[in-house]
C-alpha positions as CSV (number, residue, x, y, z in Angstrom):
1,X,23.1,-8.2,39.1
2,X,25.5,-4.9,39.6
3,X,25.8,-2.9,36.8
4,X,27.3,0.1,36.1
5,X,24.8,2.8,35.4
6,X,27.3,6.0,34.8
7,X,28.9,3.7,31.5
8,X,25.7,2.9,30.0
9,X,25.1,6.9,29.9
10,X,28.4,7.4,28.8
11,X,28.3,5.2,26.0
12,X,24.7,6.7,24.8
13,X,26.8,10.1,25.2
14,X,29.4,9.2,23.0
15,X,29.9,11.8,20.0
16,X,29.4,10.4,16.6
17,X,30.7,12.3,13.5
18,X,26.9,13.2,11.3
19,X,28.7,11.3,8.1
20,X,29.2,8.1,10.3
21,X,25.3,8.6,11.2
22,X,24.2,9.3,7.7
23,X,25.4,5.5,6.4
24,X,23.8,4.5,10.0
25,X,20.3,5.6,8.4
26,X,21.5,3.8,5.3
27,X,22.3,0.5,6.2
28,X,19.2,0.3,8.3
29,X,16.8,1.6,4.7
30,X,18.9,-0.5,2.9
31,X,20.2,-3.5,4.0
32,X,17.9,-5.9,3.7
33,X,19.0,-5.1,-0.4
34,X,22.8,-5.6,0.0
35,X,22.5,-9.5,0.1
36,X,20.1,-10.0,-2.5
37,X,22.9,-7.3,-4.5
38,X,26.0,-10.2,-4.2
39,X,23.7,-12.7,-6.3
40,X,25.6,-13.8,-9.8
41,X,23.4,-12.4,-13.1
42,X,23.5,-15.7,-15.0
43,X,21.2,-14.2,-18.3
44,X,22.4,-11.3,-20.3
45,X,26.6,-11.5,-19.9
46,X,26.7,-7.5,-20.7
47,X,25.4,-5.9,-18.2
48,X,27.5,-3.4,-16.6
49,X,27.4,-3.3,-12.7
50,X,25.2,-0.2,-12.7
51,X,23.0,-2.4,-14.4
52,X,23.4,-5.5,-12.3
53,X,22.2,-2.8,-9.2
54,X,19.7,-2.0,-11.3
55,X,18.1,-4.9,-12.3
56,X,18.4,-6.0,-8.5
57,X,17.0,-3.0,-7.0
58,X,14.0,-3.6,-9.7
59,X,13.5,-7.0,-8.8
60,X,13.3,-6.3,-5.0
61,X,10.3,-3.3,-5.9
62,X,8.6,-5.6,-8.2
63,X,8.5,-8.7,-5.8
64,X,6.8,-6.3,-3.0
65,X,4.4,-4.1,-5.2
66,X,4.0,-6.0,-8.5
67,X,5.1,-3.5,-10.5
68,X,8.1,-1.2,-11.5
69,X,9.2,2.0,-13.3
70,X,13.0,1.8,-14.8
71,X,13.5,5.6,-15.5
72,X,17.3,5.7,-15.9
73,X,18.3,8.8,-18.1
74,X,19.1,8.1,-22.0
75,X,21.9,6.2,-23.0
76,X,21.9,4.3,-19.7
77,X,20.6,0.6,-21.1
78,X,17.3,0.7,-19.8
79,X,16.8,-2.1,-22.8
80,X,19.7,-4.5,-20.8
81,X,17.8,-3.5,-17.5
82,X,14.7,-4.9,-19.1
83,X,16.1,-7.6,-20.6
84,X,17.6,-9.3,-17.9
85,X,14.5,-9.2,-15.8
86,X,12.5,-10.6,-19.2
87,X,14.9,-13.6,-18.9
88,X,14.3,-14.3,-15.5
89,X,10.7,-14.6,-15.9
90,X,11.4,-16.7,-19.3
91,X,13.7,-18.8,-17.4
92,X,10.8,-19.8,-15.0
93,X,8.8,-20.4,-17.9
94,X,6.1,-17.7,-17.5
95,X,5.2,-15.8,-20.5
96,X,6.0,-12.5,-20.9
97,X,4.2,-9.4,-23.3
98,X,6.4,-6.5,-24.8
99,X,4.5,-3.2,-25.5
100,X,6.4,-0.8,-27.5
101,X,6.1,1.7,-30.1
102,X,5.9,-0.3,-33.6
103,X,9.0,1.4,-34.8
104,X,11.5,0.3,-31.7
105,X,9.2,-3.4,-32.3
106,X,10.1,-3.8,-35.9
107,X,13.8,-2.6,-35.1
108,X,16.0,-2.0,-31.8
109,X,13.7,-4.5,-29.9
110,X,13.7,-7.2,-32.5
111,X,17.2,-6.7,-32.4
112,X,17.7,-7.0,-29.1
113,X,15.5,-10.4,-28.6
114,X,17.1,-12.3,-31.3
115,X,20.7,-11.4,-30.2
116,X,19.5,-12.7,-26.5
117,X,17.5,-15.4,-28.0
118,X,14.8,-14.0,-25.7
119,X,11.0,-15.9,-26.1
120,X,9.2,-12.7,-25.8
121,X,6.0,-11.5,-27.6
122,X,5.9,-8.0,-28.8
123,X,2.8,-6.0,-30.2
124,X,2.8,-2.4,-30.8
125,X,0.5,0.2,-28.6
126,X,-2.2,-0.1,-31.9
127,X,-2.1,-4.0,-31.8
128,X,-2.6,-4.1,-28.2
129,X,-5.5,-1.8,-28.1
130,X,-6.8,-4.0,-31.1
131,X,-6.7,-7.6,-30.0
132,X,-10.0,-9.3,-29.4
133,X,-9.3,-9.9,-25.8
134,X,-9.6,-6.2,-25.1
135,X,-12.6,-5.5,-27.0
136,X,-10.5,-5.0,-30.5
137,X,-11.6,-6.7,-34.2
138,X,-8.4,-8.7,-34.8
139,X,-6.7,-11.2,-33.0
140,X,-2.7,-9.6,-31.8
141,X,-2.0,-11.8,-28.6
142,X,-0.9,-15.5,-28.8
143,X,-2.0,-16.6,-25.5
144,X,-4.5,-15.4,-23.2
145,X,-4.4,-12.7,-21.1
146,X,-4.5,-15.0,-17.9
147,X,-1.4,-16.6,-19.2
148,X,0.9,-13.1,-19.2
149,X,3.1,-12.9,-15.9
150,X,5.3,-9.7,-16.7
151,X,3.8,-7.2,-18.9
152,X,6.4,-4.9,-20.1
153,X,5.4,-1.5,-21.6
154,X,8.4,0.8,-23.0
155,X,8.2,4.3,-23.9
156,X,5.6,3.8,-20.6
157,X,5.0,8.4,-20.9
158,X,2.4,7.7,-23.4
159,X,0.6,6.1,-20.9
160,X,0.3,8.9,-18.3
161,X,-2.8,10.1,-19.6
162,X,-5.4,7.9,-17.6
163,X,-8.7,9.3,-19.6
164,X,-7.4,7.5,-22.9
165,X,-9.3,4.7,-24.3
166,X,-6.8,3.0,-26.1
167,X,-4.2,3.0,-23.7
168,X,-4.7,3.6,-20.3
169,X,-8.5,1.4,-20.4
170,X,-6.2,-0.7,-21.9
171,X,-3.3,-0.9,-19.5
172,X,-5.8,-1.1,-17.0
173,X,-7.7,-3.7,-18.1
174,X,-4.9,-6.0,-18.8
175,X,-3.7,-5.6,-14.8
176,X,-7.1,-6.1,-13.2
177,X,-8.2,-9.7,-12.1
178,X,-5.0,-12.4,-11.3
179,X,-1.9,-10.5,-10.3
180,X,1.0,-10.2,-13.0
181,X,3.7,-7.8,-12.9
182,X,4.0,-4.9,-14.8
183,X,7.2,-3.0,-15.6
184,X,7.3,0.6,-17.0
185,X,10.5,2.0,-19.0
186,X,10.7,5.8,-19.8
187,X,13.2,8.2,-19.2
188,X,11.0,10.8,-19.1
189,X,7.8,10.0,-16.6
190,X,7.4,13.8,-15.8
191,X,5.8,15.9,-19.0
192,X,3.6,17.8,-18.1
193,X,3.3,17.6,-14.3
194,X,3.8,15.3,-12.0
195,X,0.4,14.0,-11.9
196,X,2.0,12.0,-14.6
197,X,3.7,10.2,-12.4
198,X,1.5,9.5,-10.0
199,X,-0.8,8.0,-13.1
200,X,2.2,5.6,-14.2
201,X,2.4,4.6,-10.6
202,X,-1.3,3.9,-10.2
203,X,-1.2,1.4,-12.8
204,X,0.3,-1.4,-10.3
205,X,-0.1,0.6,-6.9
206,X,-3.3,-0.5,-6.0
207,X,-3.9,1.0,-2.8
208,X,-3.5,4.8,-2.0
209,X,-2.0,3.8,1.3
210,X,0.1,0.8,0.0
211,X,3.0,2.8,0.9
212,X,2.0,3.5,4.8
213,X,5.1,1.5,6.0
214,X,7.1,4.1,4.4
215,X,5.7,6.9,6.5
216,X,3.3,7.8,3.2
217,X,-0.4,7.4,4.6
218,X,-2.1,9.1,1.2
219,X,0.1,8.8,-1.5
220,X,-2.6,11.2,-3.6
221,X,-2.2,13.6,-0.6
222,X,1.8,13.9,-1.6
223,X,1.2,14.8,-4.9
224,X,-1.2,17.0,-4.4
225,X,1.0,18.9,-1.6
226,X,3.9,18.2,-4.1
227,X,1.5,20.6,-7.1
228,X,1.3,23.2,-4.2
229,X,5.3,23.9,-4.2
230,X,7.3,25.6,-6.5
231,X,8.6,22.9,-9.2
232,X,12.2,24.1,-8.6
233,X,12.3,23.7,-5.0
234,X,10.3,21.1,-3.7
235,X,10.9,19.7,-0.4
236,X,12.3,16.1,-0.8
237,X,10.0,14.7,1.9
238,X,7.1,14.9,0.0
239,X,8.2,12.7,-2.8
240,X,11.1,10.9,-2.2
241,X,9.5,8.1,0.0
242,X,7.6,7.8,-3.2
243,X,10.1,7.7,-5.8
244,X,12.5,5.4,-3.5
245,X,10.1,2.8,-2.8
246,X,8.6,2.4,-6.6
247,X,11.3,3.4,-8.9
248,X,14.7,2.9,-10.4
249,X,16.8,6.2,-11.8
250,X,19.7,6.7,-12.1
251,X,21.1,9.9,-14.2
252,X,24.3,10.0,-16.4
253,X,26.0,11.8,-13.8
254,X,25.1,9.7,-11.1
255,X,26.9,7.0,-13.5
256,X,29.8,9.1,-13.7
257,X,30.2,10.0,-10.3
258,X,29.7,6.7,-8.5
259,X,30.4,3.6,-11.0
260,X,33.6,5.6,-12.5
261,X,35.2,2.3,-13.1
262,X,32.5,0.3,-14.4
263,X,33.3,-1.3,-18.1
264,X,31.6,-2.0,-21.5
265,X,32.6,-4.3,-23.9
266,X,32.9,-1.7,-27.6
267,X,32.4,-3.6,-30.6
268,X,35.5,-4.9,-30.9
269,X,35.1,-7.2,-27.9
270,X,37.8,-5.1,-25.9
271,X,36.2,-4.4,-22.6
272,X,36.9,-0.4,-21.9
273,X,36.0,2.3,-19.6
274,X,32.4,3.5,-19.8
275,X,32.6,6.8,-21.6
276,X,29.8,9.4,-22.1
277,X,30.0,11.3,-25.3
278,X,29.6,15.3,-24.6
279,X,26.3,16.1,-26.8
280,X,26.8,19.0,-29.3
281,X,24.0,20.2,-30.9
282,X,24.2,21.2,-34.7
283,X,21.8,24.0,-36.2
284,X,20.8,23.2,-39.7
C-alpha cells in the first residue's frame, strides 16, 4: 500500500514541551496504579484521601513483594494507613499479628482496635520474642504461627539491627517457611545509616535481584554505592528505584503541597481543612 514516508518523520519530529514528556514517563511507571486508585475504601470511614492513596499504593507493593514499609512523616496517620489494610485482611478472614511497643499496645493501639472493632492480636516486642513458638518459656500467641497472614510490626526502626537475637532472629524466623505478608511502620527507617534500610527491606525482599525489572540488578550493590556518596547529595538513581518500588512516604509538606484540600473530621464531627500545627519548641 502507498504511504507517505516524509509525514511519518514529521510526526516523530514533532516538538514536545519536557513537562508534557515528564507525565509521559509517568503514566507509563504509573498507570497500571491509577485504576486500582478509583476503588471505594469500604473499612475505616476516616481516612483522608492521602491516606486512601496510601493504603492503595501499599496494597499494590505488598501484593508483588509480600511485604511493605509505611514511612509517612509524624502526624500523617500511619495508624489509619495500617488499619485499613488490617481490615482487609480481617475481612477475608485471615488472621493478623500486631507487634508494637507495650506502651502504644496497652494504649493508642488498644484504642484504635476497639474504636474500629478490629479482630487483631497484639503482643509487645518482649512477648513476641518470648512465646514458645519461637523458642520462648511462656505461651504469647493464640494461634500458630502458620495461621498469621499479615504480620504488622510498628515502630519497625528497632528492628534494623539484623545481629539481634530477640528481634531481628525473631522477625526472621516468623517470615521463613509459607509466605505471609509483612508490613513495617516507622517514620524514621534511616538512624544510623542507611544500611538500616536496606535491613528493614531484607526482611520480606528475599532475593537481592528481586528488583531487576526495575533496572536494580544487586540491590546490595546500590547501597553500598549509595555509603560511597556524600549523605547530602546522593544521586537519586541509586536509590530511588529502591525506595519507589518497596515503600510508602510521604512528608508533611508533601501533604501540604499536593492534597491542600483534603479534609478531617475534628472532634466535633465538623469535617475541616487539614491543618498542620507549626511546632514550637519550649526550653525548660
Amino acid at each position: 500500500k502507498p504511504f507517505d514516508l516524509a509525514a511519518i518523520y514529521k510526526e516523530l519530529l514533532v516538538p514536545y514541551e519536557p513537562y508534557l514528556i515528564y507525565l509521559k514517563v509517568l503514566w507509563h511507571l504509573y498507570f497500571s496504579e491509577l485504576e486500582q486508585e478509583n476503588e471505594e475504601t469500604d473499612g475505616i470511614t476516616d481516612l483522608t484521601q492521602f491516606q486512601k492513596h496510601g493504603v492503595w499504593r501499599a496494597k499494590t507493593i505488598l501484593e508483588k513483594y509480600g511485604g511493605v514499609l509505611v514511612s509517612d512523616g509524624v502526624g500523617l496517620g500511619k495508624t489509619y494507613t495500617a488499619g485499613e489494610i488490617m481490615f482487609h485482611y480481617r475481612e477475608r478472614r485471615q488472621r493478623v499479628l500486631l507487634v508494637c511497643p507495650a506502651s502504644l499496645r496497652d494504649t493508642a493501639w488498644r484504642e484504635f482496635l476497639n474504636d474500629w472493632q478490629l479482630d487483631v492480636e497484639s503482643l509487645s516486642y518482649e512477648e513476641l520474642a518470648n512465646d514458645k513458638q519461637l523458642g520462648g518459656n511462656s505461651q504469647h500467641l493464640k494461634n500458630s504461627l502458620e495461621d498469621y497472614a499479615l504480620v504488622v510490626i510498628d515502630e519497625a526502626h528497632n528492628y534494623r539491627n539484623p545481629n539481634t537475637p530477640t528481634r531481628a532472629n525473631v522477625l526472621r524466623t516468623i517470615m521463613q517457611g509459607k509466605r505471609r505478608d509483612l508490613l513495617l511502620l516507622t517514620a524514621t527507617p534511616v538512624n544510623n545509616s542507611l544500611w538500616d534500610l536496606y535491613h528493614l527491606l531484607n526482611y520480606f525482599i528475599r532475593s537481592d535481584a528481586a528488583l531487576s525489572d526495575k533496572g536494580v540488578i544487586r540491590i546490595r550493590k546500590r547501597f553500598q554505592e549509595a555509603m560511597r556518596e556524600d549523605p547530602s547529595n546522593i544521586h537519586p538513581d541509586l536509590l530511588y528505584p529502591i525506595i519507589d518500588a518497596t515503600t510508602v512516604k510521604r512528608t508533611r509538606k508533601f501533604i501540604k503541597k499536593y492534597y491542600s484540600s483534603d479534609k478531617i473530621y475534628a472532634p466535633n464531627g465538623e469535617l475541616v481543612s487539614i491543618k498542620f500545627p507549626k511546632p514550637i519548641a519550649s526550653t525548660i
